[in-house]
C-alpha positions as a printed NumPy array, in Angstrom:
array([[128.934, 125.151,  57.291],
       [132.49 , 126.867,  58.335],
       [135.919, 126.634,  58.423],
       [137.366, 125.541,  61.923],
       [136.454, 128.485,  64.424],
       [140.648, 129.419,  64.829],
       [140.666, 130.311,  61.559],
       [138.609, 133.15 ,  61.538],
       [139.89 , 134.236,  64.273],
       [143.656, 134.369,  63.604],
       [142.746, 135.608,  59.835],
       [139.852, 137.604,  60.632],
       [142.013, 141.434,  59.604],
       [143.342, 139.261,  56.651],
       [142.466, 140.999,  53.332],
       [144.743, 137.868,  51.625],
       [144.198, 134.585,  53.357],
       [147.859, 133.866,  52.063],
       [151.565, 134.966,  51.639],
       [150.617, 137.395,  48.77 ],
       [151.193, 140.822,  49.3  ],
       [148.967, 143.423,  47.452],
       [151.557, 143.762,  45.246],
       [151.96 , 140.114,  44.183],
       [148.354, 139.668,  43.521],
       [148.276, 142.085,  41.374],
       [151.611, 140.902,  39.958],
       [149.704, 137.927,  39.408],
       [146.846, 139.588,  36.931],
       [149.07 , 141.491,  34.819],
       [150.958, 138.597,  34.201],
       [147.595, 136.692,  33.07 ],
       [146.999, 139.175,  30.602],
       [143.343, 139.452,  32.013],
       [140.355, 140.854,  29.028],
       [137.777, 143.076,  30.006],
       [135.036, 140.578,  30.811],
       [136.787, 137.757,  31.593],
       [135.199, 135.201,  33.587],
       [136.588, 134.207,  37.181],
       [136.32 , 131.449,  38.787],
       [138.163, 131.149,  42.474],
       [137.263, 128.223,  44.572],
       [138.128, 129.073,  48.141],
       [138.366, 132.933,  47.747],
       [138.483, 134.087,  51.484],
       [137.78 , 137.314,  51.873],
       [137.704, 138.289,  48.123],
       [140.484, 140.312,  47.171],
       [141.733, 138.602,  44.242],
       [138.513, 138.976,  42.606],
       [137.833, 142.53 ,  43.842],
       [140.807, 144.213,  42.868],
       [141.161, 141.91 ,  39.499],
       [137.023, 143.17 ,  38.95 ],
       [138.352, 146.833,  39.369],
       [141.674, 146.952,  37.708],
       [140.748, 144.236,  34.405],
       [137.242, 144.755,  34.286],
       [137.209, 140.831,  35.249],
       [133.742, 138.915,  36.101],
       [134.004, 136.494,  38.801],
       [132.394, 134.266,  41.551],
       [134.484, 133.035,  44.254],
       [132.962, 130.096,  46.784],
       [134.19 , 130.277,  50.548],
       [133.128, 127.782,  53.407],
       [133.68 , 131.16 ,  55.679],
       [130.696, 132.786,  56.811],
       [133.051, 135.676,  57.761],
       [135.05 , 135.964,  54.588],
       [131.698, 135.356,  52.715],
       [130.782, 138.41 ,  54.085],
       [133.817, 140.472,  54.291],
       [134.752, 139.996,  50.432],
       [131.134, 141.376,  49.725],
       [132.038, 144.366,  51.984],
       [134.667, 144.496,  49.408],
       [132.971, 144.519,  46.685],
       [131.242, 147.386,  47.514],
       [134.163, 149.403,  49.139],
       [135.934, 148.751,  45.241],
       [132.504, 149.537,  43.799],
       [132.582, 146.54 ,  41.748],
       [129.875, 144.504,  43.42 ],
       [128.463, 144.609,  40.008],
       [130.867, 142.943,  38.6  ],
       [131.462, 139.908,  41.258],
       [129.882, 137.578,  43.47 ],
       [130.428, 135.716,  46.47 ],
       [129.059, 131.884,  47.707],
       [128.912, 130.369,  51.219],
       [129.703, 127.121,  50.427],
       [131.418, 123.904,  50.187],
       [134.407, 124.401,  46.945],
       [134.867, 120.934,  47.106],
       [132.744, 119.82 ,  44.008],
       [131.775, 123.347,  42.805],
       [131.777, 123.254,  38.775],
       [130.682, 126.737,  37.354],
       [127.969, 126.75 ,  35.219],
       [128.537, 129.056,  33.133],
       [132.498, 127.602,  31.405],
       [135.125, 130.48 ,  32.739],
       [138.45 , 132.318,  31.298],
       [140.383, 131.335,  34.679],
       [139.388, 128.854,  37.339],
       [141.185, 129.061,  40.635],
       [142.114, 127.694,  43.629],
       [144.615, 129.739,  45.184],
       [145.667, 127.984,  48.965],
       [142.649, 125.375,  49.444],
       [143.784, 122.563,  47.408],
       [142.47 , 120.269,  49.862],
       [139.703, 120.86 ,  48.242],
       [140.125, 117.976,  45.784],
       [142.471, 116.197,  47.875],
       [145.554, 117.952,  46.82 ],
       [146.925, 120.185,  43.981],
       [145.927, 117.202,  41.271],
       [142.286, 116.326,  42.518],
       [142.059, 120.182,  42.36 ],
       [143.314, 120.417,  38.929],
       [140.867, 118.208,  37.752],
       [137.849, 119.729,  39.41 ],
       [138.99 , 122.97 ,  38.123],
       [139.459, 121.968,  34.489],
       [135.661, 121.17 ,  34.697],
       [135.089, 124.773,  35.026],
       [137.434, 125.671,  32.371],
       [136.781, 126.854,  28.864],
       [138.961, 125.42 ,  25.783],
       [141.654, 127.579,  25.947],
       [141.361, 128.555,  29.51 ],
       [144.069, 129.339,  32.353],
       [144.018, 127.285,  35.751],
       [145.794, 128.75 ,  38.653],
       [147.061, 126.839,  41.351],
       [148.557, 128.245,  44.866],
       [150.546, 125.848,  46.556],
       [153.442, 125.394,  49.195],
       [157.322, 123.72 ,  48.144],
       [160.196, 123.264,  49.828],
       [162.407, 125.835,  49.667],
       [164.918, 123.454,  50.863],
       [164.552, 119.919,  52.117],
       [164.237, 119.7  ,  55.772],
       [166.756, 118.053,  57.451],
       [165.105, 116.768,  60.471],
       [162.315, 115.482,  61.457],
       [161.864, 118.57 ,  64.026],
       [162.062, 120.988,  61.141],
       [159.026, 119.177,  59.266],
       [156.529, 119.183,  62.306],
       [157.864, 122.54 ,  62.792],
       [156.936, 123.624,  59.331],
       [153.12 , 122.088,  60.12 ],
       [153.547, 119.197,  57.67 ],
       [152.716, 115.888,  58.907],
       [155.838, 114.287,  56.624],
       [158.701, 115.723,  54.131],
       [156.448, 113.916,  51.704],
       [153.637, 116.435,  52.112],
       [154.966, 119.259,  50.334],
       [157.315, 119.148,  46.688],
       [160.56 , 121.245,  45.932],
       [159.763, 123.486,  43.399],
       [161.285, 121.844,  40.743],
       [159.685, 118.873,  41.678],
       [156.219, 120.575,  41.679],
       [156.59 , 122.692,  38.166],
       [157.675, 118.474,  36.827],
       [153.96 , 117.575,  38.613],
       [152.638, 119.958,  36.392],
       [153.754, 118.564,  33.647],
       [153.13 , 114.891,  34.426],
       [149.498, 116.162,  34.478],
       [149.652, 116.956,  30.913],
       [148.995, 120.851,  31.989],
       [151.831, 123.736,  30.887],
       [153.054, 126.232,  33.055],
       [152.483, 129.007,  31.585],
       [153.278, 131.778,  34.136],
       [154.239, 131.482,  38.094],
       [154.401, 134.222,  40.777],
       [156.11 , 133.209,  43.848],
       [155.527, 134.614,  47.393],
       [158.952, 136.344,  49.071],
       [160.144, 136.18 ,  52.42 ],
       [157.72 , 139.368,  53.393],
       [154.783, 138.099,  52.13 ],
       [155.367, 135.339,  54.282],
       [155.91 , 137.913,  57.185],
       [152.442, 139.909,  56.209],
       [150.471, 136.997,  56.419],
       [151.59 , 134.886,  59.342],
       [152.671, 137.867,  61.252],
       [149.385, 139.885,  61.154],
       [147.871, 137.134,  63.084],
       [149.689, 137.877,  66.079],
       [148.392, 141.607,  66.899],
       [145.205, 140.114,  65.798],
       [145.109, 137.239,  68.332],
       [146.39 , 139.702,  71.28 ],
       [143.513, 142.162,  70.631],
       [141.062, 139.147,  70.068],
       [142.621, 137.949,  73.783],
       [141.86 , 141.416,  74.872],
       [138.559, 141.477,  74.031],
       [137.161, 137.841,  74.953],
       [139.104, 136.64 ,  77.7  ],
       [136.202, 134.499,  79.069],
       [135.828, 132.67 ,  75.151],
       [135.932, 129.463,  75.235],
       [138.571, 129.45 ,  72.566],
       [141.303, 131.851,  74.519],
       [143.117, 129.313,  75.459],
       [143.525, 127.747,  72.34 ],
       [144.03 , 131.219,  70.982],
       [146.674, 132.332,  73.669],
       [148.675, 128.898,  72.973],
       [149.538, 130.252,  69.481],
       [150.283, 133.103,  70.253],
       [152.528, 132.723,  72.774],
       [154.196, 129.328,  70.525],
       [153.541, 131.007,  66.877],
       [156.454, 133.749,  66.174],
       [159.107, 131.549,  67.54 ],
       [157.59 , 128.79 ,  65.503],
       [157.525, 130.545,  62.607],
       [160.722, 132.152,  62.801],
       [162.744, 128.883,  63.111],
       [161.249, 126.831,  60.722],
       [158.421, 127.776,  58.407],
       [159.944, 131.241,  57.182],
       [163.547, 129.763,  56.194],
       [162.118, 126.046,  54.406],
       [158.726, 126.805,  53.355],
       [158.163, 128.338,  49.876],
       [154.858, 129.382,  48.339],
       [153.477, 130.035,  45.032],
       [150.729, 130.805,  42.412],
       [151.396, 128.444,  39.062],
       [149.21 , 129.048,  36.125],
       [148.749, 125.862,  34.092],
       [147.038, 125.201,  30.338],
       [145.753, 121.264,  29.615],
       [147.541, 120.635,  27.028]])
């Protein structure tokens, strides 16, 4: 079981598998309010970060569930650097399906709401996890302004302008879900840089040191495509946030 093989090798320096900086995440738990002891629940937690730094800084608890074998075992290897190994753990596995059970403070999927077939499948499967009382958090992409053409949407990576919301459109989702929003952190224009453009150095060194792979040429595609790409279309209409939601 693993993510598609490109993956881990575009994201494999990634500490954040998504436009958060360091600073946003932990944006992110002070604006929770996180206890000592609170239970965490992240469903799809890459290489760990969210949990590890929340574990050190709030005193958290958490398990996070990855289909990585590579960010499996990086976010251990963070653990330990943080010295909170203690504290959290970390599953190679399938999220999709994945009920805690033990009921948590905060269940998460921040990024991999595929993982219940979109943001409200996710919801659901999340609430399962959820103590009365509880805070959901959701990352997800919106519009930051409608694409105009059809160019611009393919260029953004969606398959249709239906794919992603604006985000007034998504925080009204929310609601139509019967869940508040209680507290959003959005991603800026350099968290967007941090994570997409990290992959490039990564892929040139990767190039570098596997040019017989059978996956350079897939590899040496993006790169040469991906900061022009990027530039033009995903950085100027693509927006990307963290919303934390309580069922009503």
């Amino acid at each position: 079981m693993d993510i598609p093989r490109i993956f881990n090798i575009t994201e494999s320096a990634h500490r954040i598998h998504n436009p958060f900086t360091p600073d946003k995440l932990a944006t992110l738990g002070a604006a929770l309010r996180l206890a000592a002891g609170a239970r965490v629940l992240d469903l799809g937690s890459g290489s760990g970060e969210m949990l590890c730094t929340w574990a050190r800084d709030h005193g958290v608890i958490g398990t996070g569930v990855d289909m990585s074998q590579l960010f499996t075992e990086q976010a251990a290897l963070r653990a330990k650097e943080l010295g909170v190994a203690d504290k959290v753990k970390f599953i190679h596995g399938d999220a999709a399906g994945y009920v805690s059970d033990e009921k948590v403070d905060v269940a998460a999927c921040v990024g991999a709401t595929w993982i219940g077939g979109g943001f409200a499948g996710t919801i659901e499967l999340l609430a399962r996890s959820l103590r009365t009382g509880g805070i959901i958090l959701i990352g997800e992409p919106y519009w930051r302004q409608l694409p105009p053409t059809e160019e611009i949407v393919k260029g953004c990576q969606a398959t249709a302008i239906s794919e992603f919301l604006t985000l007034p459109e998504l925080i009204a989702s929310f609601g139509r879900l019967n869940c508040d929003v209680v507290e959003m952190v959005l991603a800026d224009q350099d968290g967007w840089d941090r994570y997409e453009a990290a992959k490039w150095l990564t892929m040139r060194r990767w190039l570098e040191a596997n040019p017989g792979d059978e996956m350079a040429k897939e590899v040496r595609a993006q790169l040469t495509s991906e900061p022009g790409r990027y530039a033009a279309y995903s950085r100027e209409y693509l927006g990307w946030g963290v919303f934390a939601l309580m069922p009503r």
